[in-house]
C-alpha positions in Angstrom: 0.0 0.0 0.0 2.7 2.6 0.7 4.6 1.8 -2.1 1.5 2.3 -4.6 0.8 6.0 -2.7 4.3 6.6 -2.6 4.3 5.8 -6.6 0.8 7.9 -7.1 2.1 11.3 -5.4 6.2 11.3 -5.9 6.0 14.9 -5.8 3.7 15.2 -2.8 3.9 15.2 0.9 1.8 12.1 1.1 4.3 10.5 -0.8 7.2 11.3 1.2 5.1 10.2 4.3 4.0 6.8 2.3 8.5 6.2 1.8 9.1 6.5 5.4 5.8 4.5 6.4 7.2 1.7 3.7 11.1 2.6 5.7 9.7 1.6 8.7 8.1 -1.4 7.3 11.1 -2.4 5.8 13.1 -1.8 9.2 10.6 -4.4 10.8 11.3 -6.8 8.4 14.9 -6.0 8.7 15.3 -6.6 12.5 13.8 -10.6 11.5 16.2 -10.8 8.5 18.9 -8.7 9.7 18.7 -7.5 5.4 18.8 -3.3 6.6 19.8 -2.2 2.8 16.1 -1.7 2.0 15.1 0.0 5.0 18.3 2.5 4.7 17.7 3.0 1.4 13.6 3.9 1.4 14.6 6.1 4.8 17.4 7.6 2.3 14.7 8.5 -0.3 12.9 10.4 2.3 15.7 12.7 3.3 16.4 13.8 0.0 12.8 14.2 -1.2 12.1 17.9 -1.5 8.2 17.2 -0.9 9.1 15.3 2.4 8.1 17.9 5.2 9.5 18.4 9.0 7.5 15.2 10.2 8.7 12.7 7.0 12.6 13.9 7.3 12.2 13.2 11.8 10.9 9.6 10.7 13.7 9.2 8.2 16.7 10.7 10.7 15.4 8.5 13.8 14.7 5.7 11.8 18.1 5.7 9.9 19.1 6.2 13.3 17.5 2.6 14.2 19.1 1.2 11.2 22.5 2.0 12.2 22.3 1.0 15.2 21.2 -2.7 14.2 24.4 -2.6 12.0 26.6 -1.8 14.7 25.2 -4.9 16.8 26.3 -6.6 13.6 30.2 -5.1 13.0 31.9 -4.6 16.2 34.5 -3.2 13.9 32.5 -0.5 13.3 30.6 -0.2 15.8 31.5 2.8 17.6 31.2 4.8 14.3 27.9 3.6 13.3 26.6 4.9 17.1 28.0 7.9 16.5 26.4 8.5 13.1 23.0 6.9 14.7 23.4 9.4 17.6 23.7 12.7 15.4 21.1 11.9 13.2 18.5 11.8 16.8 20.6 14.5 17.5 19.3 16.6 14.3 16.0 16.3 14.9 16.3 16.9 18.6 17.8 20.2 18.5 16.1 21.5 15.2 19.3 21.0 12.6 18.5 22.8 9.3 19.1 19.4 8.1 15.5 18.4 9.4 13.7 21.3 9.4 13.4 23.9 6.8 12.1 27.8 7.6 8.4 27.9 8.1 8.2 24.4 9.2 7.1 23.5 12.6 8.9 20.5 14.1 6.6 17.0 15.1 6.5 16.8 18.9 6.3 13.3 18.6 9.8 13.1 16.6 11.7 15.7 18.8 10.6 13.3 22.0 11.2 10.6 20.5 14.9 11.5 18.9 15.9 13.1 22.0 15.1 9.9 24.0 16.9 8.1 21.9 19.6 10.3 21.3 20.3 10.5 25.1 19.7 6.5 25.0 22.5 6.5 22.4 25.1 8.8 24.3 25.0 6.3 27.2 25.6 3.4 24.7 29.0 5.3 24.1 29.4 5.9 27.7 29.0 9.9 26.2 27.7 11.0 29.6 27.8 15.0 29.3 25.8 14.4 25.8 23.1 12.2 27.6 22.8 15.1 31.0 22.7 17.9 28.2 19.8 16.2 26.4 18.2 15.1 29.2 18.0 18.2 30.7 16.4 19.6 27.5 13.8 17.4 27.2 12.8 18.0 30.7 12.8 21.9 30.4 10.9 21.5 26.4 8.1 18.7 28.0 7.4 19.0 32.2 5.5 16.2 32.2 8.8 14.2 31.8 10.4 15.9 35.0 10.7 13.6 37.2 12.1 10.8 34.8 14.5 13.1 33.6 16.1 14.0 37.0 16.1 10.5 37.7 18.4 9.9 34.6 20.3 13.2 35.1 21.5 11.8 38.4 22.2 8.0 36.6 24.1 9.8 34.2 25.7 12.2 36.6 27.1 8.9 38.9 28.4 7.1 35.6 30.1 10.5 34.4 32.3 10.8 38.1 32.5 7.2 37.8 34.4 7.2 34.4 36.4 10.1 35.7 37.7 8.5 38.7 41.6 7.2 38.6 41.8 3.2 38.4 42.3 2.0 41.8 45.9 0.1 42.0 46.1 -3.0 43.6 49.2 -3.9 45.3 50.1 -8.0 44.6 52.0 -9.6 47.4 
């Protein structure tokens, strides 16, 4: 179905929404198949369309986000680099990148909330603990209602960060 309205309105925003509804799709089929070629490719479309709009391209970034990350899990080599990648493309959406969003548009709550969770998410994968407190902090000050979760992953975040900055502890061998 979302490839015949993706075929019917190329040129239209229903389109661009039908690519990253078949993306996502394709992702599910991709995390049984562990095939994430046609999922990165369909989410790739979207970001290049110029009639995908503010809520298509925050689909696209978060779910090439998801894709990436499933290839890391897969190349240990390139793991770290594939996070990284994953992480700034959350990280886009989160903070309103001219990459996402174009003037006029108004950004999707639902995309912002959901890349800066997963951005933050992300930053602790990488043990990036300053990242995760900095977009933490942001989503509680943009949405209230997540307050109290927030602080409670602040502090987390705040006890891994002196934890990774504390000196090994040497142990003397008889």
């Amino acid at each position: 179905v979302f490839s015949k309205v993706s075929e019917m309105f190329p040129t239209n925003k229903i389109g661009a929404l039908a690519w990253g509804q078949k993306a996502s799709c394709l992702l599910q089929w991709a995390l049984v198949s562990q095939q994430y070629d046609a999922a990165s490719n369909a989410f790739q479309v979207v970001l290049t369309s110029p009639a995908a709009d503010g809520r298509a391209r925050g689909i696209a970034k978060v779910g090439m986000a998801a894709v990436l990350e499933k290839q890391a899990d897969q190349n240990p080599a390139t793991a770290r680099e594939l996070l990284k990648i994953a992480m700034n493309h959350c990280l886009d959406v989160f903070f309103g990148s001219n990459v996402v969003w174009h003037e006029g548009e108004t950004a999707d709550p639902f995309w912002i909330r959901k890349a800066g969770l997963e951005a933050a998410r992300l930053a602790e994968v990488q043990g990036e603990w300053a990242q995760a407190i900095k977009v933490y902090q942001k989503l509680q000050e943009d949405l209230p209602v997540l307050r109290p979760r927030m602080e409670k992953n602040i502090a987390r975040a705040q006890e891994q960060m002196a934890k990774a900055q504390q000196p090994p502890v040497a142990v003397k061998t008889p």
